[in-house]
C-alpha positions as a Markdown table, in Angstrom:
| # | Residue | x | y | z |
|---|---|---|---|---|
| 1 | Unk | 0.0 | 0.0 | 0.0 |
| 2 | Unk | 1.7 | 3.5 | -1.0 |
| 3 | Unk | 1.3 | 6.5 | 1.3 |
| 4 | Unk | 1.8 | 10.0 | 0.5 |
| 5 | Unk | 3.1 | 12.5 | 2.9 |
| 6 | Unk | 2.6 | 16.2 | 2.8 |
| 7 | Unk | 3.6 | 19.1 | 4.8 |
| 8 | Unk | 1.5 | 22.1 | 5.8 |
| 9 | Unk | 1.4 | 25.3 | 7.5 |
| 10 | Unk | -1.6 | 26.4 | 10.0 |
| 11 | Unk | -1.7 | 30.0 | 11.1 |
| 12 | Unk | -3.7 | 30.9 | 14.2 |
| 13 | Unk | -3.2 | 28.4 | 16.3 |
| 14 | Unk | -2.7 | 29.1 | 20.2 |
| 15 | Unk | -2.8 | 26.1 | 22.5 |
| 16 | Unk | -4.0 | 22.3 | 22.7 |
| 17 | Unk | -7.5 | 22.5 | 21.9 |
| 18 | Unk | -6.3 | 24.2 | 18.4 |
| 19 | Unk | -4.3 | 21.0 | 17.8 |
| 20 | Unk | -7.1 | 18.8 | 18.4 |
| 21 | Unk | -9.4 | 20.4 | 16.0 |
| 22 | Unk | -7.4 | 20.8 | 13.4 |
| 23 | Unk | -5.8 | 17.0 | 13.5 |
| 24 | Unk | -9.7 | 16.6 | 14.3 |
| 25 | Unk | -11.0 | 17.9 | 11.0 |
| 26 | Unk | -8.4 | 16.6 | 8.8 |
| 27 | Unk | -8.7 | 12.9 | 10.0 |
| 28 | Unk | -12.0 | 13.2 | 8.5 |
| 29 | Unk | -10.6 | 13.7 | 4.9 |
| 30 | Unk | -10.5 | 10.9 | 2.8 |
| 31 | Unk | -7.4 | 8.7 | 2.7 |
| 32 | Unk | -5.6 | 10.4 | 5.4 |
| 33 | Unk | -4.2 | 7.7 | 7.7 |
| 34 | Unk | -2.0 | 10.0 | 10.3 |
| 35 | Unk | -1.9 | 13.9 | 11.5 |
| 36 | Unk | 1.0 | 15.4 | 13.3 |
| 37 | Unk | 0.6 | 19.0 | 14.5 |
| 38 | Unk | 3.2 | 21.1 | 15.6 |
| 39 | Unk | 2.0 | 23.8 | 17.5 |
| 40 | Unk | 5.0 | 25.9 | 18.2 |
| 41 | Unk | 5.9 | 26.2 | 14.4 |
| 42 | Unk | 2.2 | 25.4 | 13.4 |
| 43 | Unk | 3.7 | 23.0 | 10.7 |
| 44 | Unk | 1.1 | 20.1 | 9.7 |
| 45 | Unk | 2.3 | 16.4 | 8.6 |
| 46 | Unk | -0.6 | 14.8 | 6.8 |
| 47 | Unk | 0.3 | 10.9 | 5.9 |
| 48 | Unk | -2.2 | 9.5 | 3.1 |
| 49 | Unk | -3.3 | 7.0 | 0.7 |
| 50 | Unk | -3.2 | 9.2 | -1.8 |
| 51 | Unk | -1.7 | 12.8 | -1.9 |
| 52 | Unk | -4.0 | 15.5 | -0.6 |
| 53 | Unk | -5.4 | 18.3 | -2.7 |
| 54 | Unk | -4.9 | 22.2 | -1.5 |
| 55 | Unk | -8.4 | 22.5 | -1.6 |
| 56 | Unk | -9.4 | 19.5 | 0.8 |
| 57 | Unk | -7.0 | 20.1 | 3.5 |
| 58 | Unk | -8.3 | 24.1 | 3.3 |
| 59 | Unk | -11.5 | 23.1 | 3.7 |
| 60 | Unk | -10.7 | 21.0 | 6.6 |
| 61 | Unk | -8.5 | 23.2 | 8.3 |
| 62 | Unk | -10.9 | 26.0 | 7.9 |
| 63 | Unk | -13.4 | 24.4 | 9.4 |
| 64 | Unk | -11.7 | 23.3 | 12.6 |
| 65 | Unk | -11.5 | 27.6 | 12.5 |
| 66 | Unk | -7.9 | 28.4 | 11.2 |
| 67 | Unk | -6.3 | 29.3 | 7.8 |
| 68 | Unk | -3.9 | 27.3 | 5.5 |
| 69 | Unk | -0.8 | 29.4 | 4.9 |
């Protein structure tokens, strides 16, 4: 099984709870298997079956409430 790995910056996140609903909104985007938020550098690993449009992890990240750099 091939997996694709992309890499991600989230602006506007502050604490914990930012973390969880970002890595919470982008689990729920097809194919993704793994999220791994940074907080401090607010840098965004996104491991997948296939790799990941622009437009879906936007959509996901602004709807946990944040913005896709």
């Amino acid at each position: 099984m091939s997996t694709a790995t992309s890499t991600w910056t989230v602006t506007g996140m502050t604490c914990g709870h930012c973390v969880a609903s970002v890595t919470e909104e982008l689990q729920e985007v097809d194919g993704v298997q793994d999220v791994a938020v940074t907080l401090e550098t607010g840098e965004v690993v996104v491991t997948s079956a296939e790799p990941l449009t622009r437009e879906a992890v936007e959509a996901a990240v602004t709807e946990a409430g944040y913005q896709l750099a």
